[in-house]
Chimera marker file (.cmm) of the C-alpha trace (Angstrom):
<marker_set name="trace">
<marker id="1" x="-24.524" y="32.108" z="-61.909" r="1" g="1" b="0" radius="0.5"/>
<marker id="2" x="-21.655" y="34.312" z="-60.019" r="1" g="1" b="0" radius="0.5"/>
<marker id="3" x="-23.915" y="35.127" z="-57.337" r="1" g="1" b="0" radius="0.5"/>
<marker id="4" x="-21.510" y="34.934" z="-54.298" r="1" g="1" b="0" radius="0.5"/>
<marker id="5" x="-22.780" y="37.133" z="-51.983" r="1" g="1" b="0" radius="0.5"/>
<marker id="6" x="-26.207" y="37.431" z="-50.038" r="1" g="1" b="0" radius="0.5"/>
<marker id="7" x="-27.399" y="40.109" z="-47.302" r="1" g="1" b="0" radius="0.5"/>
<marker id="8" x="-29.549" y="38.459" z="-45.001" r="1" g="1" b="0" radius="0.5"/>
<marker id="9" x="-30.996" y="38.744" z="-41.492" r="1" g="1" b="0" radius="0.5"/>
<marker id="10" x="-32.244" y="36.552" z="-38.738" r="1" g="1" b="0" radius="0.5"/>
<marker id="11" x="-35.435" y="38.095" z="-38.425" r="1" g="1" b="0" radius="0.5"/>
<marker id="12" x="-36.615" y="38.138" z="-42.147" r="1" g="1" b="0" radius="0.5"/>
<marker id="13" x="-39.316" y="35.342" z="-41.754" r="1" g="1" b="0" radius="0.5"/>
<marker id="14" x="-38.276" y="35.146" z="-38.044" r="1" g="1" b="0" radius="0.5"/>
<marker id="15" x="-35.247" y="32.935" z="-39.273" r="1" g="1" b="0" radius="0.5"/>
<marker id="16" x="-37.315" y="31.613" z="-42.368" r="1" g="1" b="0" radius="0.5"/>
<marker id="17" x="-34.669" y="33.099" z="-44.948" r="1" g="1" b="0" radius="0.5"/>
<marker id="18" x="-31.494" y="32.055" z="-43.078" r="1" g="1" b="0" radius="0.5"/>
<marker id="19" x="-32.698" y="28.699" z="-42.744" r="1" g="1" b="0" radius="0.5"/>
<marker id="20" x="-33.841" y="28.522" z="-46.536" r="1" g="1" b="0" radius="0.5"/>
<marker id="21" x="-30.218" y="30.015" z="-47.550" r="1" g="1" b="0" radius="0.5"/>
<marker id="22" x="-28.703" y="27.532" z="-45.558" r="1" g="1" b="0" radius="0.5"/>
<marker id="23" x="-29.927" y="24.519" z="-47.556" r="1" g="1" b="0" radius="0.5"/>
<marker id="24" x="-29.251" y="26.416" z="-50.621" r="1" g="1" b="0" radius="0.5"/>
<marker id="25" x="-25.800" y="27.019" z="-49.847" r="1" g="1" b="0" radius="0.5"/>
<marker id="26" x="-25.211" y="23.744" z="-48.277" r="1" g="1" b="0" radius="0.5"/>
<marker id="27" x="-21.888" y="22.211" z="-49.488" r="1" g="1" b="0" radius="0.5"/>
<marker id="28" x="-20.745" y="25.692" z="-50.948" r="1" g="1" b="0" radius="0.5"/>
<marker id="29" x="-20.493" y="27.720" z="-47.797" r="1" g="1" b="0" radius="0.5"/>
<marker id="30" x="-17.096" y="28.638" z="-48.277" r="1" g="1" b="0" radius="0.5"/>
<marker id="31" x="-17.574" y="30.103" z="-51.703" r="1" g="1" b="0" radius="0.5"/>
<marker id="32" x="-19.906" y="32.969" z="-50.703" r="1" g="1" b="0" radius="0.5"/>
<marker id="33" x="-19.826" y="35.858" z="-48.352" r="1" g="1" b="0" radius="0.5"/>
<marker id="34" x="-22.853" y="36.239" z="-45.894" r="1" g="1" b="0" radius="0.5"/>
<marker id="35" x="-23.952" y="39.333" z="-44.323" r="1" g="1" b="0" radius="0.5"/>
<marker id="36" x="-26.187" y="39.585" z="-41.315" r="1" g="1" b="0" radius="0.5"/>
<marker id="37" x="-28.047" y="42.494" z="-39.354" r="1" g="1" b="0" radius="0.5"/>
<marker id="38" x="-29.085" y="41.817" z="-35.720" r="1" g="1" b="0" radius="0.5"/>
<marker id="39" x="-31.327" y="43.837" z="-33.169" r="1" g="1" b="0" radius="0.5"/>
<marker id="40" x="-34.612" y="42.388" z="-33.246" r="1" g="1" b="0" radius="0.5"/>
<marker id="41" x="-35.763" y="39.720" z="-31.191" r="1" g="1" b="0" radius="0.5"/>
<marker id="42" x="-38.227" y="37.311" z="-32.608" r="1" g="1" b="0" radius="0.5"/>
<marker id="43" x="-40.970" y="34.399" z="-31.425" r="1" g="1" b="0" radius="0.5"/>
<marker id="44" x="-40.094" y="32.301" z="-34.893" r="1" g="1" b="0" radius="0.5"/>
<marker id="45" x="-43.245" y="29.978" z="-33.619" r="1" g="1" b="0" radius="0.5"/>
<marker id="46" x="-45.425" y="32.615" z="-34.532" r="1" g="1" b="0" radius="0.5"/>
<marker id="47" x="-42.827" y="35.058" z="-36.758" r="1" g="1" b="0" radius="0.5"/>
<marker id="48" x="-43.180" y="38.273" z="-35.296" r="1" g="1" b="0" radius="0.5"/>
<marker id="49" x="-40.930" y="40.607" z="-33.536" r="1" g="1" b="0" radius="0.5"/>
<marker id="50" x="-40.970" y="40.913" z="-29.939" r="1" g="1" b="0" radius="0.5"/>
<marker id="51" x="-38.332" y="43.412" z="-29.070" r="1" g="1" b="0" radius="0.5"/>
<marker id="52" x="-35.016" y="43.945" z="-29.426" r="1" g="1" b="0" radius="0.5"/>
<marker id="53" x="-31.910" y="42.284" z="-28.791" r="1" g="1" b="0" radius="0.5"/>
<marker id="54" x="-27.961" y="44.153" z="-28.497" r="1" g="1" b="0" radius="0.5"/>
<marker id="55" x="-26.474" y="42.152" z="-25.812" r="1" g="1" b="0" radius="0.5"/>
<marker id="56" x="-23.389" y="40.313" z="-26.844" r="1" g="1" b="0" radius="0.5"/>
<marker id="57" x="-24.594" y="37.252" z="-26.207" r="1" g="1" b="0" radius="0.5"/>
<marker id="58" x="-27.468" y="37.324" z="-29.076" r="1" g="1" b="0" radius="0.5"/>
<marker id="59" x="-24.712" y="39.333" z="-31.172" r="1" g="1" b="0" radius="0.5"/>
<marker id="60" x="-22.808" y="36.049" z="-30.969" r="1" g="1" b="0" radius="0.5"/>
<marker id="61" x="-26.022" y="33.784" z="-31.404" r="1" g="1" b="0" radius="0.5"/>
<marker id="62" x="-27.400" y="35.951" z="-34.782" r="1" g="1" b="0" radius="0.5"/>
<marker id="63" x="-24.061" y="35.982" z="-36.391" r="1" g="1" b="0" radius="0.5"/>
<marker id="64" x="-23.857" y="32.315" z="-35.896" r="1" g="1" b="0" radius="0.5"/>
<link id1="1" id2="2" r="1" g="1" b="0" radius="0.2"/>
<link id1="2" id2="3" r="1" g="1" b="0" radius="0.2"/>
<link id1="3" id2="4" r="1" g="1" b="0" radius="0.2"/>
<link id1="4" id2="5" r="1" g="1" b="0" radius="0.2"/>
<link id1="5" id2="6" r="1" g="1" b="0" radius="0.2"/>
<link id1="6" id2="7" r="1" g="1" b="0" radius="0.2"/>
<link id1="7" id2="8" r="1" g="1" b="0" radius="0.2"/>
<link id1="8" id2="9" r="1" g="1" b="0" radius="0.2"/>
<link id1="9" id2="10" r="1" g="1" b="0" radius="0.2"/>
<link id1="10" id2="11" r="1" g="1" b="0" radius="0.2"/>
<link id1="11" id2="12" r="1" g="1" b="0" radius="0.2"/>
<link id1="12" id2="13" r="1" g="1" b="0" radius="0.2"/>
<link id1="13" id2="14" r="1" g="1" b="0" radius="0.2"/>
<link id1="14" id2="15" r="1" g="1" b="0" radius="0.2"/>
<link id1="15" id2="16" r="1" g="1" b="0" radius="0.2"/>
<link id1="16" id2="17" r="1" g="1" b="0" radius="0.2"/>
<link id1="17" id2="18" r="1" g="1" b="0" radius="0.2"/>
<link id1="18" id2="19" r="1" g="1" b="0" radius="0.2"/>
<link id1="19" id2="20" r="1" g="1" b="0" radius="0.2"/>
<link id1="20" id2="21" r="1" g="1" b="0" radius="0.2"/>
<link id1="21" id2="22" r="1" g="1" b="0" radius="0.2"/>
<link id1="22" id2="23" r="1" g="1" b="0" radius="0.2"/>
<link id1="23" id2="24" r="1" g="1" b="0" radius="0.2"/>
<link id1="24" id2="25" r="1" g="1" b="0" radius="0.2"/>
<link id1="25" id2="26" r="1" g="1" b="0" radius="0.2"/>
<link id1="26" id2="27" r="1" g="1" b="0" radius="0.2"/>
<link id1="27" id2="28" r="1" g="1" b="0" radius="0.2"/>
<link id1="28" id2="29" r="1" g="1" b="0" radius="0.2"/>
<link id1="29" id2="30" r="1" g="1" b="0" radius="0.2"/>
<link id1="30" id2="31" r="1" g="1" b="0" radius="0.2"/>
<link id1="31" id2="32" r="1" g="1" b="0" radius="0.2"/>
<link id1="32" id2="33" r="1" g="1" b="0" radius="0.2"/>
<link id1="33" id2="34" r="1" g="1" b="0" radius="0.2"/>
<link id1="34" id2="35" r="1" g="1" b="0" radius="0.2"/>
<link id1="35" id2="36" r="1" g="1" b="0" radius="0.2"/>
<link id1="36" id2="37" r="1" g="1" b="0" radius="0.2"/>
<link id1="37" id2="38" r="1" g="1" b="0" radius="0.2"/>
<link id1="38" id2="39" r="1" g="1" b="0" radius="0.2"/>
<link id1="39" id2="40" r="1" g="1" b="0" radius="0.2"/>
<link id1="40" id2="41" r="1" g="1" b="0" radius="0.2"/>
<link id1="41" id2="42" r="1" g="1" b="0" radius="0.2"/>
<link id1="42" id2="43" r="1" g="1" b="0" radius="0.2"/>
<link id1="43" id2="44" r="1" g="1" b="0" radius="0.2"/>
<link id1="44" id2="45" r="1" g="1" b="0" radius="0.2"/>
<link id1="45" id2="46" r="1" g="1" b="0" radius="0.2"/>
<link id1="46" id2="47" r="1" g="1" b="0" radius="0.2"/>
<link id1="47" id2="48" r="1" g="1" b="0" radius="0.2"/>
<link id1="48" id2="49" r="1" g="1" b="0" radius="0.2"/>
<link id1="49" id2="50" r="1" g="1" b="0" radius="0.2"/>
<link id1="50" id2="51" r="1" g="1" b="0" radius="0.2"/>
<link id1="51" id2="52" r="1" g="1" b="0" radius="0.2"/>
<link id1="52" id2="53" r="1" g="1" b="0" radius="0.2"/>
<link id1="53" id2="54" r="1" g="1" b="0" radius="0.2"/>
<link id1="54" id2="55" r="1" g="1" b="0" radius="0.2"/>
<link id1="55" id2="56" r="1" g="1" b="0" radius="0.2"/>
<link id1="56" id2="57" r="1" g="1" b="0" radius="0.2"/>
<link id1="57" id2="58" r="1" g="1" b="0" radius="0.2"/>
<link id1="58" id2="59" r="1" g="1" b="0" radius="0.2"/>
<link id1="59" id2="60" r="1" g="1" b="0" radius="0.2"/>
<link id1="60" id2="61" r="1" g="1" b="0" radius="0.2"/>
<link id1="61" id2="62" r="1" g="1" b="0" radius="0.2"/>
<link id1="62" id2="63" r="1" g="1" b="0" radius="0.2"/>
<link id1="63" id2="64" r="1" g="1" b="0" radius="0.2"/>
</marker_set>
């Protein structure tokens, strides 16, 4: 439908909605353009926030 580009985050659904785009996009990844946020910190076993996060190593780990 022309739909190429998606704003996301790994915290929506404490990574619910990246893992649900990921299937969606599967064998097309390199026709769309994905943006992430970061900060928050998440237990996705129970999907809630527990803090936040701006080290660069879960920088590297949410843009991944």
């Amino acid at each position: 439908m022309g739909i190429d580009f998606f704003d996301t985050s790994d915290v929506y659904g404490a990574d619910y909605s990246e893992e649900i785009l990921e299937k969606a996009l599967e064998g097309k990844r390199n026709e769309v353009v994905i943006a992430t946020k970061f900060g928050f910190t998440y237990d996705s076993s129970k999907r809630e926030i527990t803090g936040t996060g701006f080290s660069k190593e879960y920088i590297k780990c949410a843009c991944e």
